[in-house]
C-alpha positions as CSV (number, residue, x, y, z in Angstrom):
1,X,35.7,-72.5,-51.0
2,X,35.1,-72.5,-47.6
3,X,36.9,-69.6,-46.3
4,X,35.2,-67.7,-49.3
5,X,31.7,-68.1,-47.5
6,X,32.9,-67.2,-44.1
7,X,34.7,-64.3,-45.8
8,X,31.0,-63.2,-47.2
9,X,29.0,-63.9,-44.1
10,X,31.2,-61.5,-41.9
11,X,31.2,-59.2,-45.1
12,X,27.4,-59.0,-45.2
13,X,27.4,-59.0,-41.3
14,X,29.7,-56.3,-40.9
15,X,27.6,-54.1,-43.6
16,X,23.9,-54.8,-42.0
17,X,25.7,-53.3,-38.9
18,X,27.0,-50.3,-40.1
19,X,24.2,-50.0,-42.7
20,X,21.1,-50.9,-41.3
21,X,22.3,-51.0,-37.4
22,X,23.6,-47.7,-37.3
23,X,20.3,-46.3,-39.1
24,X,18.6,-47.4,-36.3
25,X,21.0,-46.3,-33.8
26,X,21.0,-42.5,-35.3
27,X,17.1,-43.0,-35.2
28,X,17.0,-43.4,-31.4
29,X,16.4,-40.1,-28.9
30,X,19.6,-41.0,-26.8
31,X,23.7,-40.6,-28.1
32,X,24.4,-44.1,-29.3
33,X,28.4,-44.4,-30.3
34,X,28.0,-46.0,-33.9
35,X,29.0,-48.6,-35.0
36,X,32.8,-48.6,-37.2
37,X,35.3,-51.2,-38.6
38,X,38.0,-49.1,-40.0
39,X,40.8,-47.7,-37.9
40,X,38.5,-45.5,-35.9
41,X,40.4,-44.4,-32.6
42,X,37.6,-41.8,-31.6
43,X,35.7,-42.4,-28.3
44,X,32.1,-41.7,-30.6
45,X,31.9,-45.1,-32.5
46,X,32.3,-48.6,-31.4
47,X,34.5,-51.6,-33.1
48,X,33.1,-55.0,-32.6
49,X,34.8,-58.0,-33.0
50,X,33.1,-60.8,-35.4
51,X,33.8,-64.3,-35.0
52,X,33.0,-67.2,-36.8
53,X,33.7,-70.8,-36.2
54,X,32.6,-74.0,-37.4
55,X,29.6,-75.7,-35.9
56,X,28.9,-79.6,-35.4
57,X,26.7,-80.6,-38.2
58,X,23.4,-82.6,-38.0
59,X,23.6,-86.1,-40.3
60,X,21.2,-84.1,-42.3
61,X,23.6,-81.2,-42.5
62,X,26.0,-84.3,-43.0
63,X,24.1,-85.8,-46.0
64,X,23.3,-82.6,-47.8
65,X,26.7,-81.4,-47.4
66,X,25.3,-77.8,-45.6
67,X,27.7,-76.2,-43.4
68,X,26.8,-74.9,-40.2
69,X,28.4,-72.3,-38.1
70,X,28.8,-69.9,-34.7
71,X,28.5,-66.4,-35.2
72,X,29.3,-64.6,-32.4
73,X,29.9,-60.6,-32.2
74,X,31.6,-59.1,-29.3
75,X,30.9,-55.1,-28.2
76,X,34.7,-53.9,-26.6
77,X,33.0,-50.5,-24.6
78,X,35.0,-48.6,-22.1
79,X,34.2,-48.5,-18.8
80,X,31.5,-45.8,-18.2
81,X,28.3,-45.8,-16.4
82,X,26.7,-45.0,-19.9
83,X,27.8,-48.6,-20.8
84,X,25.5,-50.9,-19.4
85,X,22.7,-48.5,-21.2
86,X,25.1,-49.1,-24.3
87,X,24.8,-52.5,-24.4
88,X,21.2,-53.2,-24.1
89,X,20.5,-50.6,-26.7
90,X,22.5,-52.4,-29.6
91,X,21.2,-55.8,-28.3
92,X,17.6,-54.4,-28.9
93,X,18.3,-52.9,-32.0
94,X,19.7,-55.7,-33.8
């Protein structure tokens, strides 16, 4: 049961950023690589890493039985001297 609702929070993660996210991103006056999670090997979209791990639970969480996690997403860019700019610009957006 448990892997089945880490499975759907980096599901719905991975869709609000190339859904939503990347709307944004196209929205904005500067070239923004978008973002992509297939086997993309272009230099024009970037693949970010998703990671989820088990957090320590409150004894409310505890009691309740409510799991709590770490999400943590992770922007691989090449070095440029775009990339700093890159970085700030995602951060903002989400």
């Amino acid at each position: 049961m448990k892997d089945f609702i880490e499975t759907r929070i980096i599901s719905t993660v991975q869709k609000l950023l190339t859904g939503k996210v990347n709307e944004l991103l196209g929205d904005n006056e500067y070239h923004i690589p978008l973002i992509e999670f297939s086997d993309y090997q272009g230099g024009s979209a970037i693949t970010p890493v998703i990671s989820l791990s088990s957090c320590e639970q409150t004894e409310k969480e505890r009691i309740i039985r409510l799991d709590a996690y770490s999400l943590t997403i992770t922007f691989p860019l090449p070095e440029m001297p775009e990339s700093e700019f890159y970085c700030y610009t995602v951060f903002a957006t989400i």
